[in-house]
C-alpha positions as CSV (number, residue, x, y, z in Angstrom):
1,X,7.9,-22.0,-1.0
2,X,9.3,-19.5,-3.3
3,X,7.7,-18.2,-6.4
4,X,9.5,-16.4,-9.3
5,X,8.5,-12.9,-9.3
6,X,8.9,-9.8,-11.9
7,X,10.4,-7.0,-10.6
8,X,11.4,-3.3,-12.4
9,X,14.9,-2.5,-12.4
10,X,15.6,1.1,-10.9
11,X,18.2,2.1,-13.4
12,X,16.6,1.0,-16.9
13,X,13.4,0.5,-15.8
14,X,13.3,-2.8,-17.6
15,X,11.4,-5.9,-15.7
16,X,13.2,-9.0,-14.8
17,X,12.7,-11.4,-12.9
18,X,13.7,-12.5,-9.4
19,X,13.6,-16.4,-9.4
20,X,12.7,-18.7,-6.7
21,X,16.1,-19.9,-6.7
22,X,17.2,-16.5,-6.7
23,X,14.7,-15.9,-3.6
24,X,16.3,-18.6,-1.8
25,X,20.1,-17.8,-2.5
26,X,19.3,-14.2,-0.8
27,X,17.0,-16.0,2.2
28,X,20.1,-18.3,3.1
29,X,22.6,-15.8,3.6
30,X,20.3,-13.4,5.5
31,X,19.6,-11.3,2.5
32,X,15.9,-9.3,3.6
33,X,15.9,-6.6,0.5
34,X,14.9,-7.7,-3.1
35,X,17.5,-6.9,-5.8
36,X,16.4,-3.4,-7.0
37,X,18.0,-3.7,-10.8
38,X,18.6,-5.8,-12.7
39,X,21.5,-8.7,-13.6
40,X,22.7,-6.5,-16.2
41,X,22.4,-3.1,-14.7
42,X,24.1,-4.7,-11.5
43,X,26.9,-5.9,-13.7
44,X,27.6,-2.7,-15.4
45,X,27.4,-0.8,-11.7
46,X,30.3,-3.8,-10.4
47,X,32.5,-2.4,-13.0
48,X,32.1,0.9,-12.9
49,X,33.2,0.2,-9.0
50,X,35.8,-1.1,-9.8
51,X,39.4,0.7,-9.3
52,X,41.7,1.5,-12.3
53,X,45.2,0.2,-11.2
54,X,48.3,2.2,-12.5
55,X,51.3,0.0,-13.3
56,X,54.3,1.6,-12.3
57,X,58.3,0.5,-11.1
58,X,58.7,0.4,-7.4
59,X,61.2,3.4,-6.9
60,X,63.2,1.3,-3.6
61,X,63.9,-2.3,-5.6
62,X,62.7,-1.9,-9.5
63,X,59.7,-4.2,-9.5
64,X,56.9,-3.9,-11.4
65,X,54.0,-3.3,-9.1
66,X,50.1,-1.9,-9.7
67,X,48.3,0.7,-7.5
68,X,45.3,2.1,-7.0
69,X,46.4,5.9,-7.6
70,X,47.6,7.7,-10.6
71,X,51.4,8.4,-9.6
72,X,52.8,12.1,-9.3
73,X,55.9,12.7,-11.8
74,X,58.8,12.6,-9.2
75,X,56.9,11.2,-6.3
76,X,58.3,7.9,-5.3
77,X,56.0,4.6,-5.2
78,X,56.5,1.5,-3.6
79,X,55.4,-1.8,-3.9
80,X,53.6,-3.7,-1.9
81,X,56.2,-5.5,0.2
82,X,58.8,-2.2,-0.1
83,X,56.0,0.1,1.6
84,X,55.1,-2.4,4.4
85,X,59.2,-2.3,5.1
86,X,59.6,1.2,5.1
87,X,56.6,1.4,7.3
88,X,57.4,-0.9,9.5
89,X,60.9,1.1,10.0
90,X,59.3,4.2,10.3
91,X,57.2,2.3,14.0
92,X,60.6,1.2,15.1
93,X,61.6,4.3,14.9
94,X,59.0,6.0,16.7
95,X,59.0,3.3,19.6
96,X,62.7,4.0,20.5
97,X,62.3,7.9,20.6
């Protein structure tokens, strides 16, 4: 049913090709668009989306913790659990006003 097929890659203009079991992969999950560069190209463009992650000491209990923002020098920064505390807190607080 499916063929392989050569394709050009959009970013390095390279062919590669798009194989049958490729074709079926994307037909089985709905997929209708062929893959418009190639695996490496698509690679290096998942990495680049990536987000860098800043370690940094939660300033509430002292854990190490990673976000996704570069920290301002005397700004505090919470983890993960600290934040959704404080947060919740902070809609209490509103509710009984």
């Amino acid at each position: 049913m499916y063929e392989d097929e050569k394709l050009i890659c959009e970013d390095c203009g390279s062919e590669f090709v798009f194989t049958a079991g490729e074709q079926e992969f994307y037909a089985q999950r709905g997929l209708v668009n062929k893959p418009k560069r190639c695996p490496e190209c698509r690679k290096n463009r998942r990495q680049k989306n990536r987000r860098k992650l800043y370690e940094v000491t939660c300033s509430k209990c002292g854990c190490q913790t990673k976000v996704p923002f570069k920290p301002i020098e005397g700004k505090e920064v919470y983890c993960k659990d600290c934040y959704a505390a404080i947060k919740e807190a902070e809609q209490q607080n509103q509710e009984s006003v």
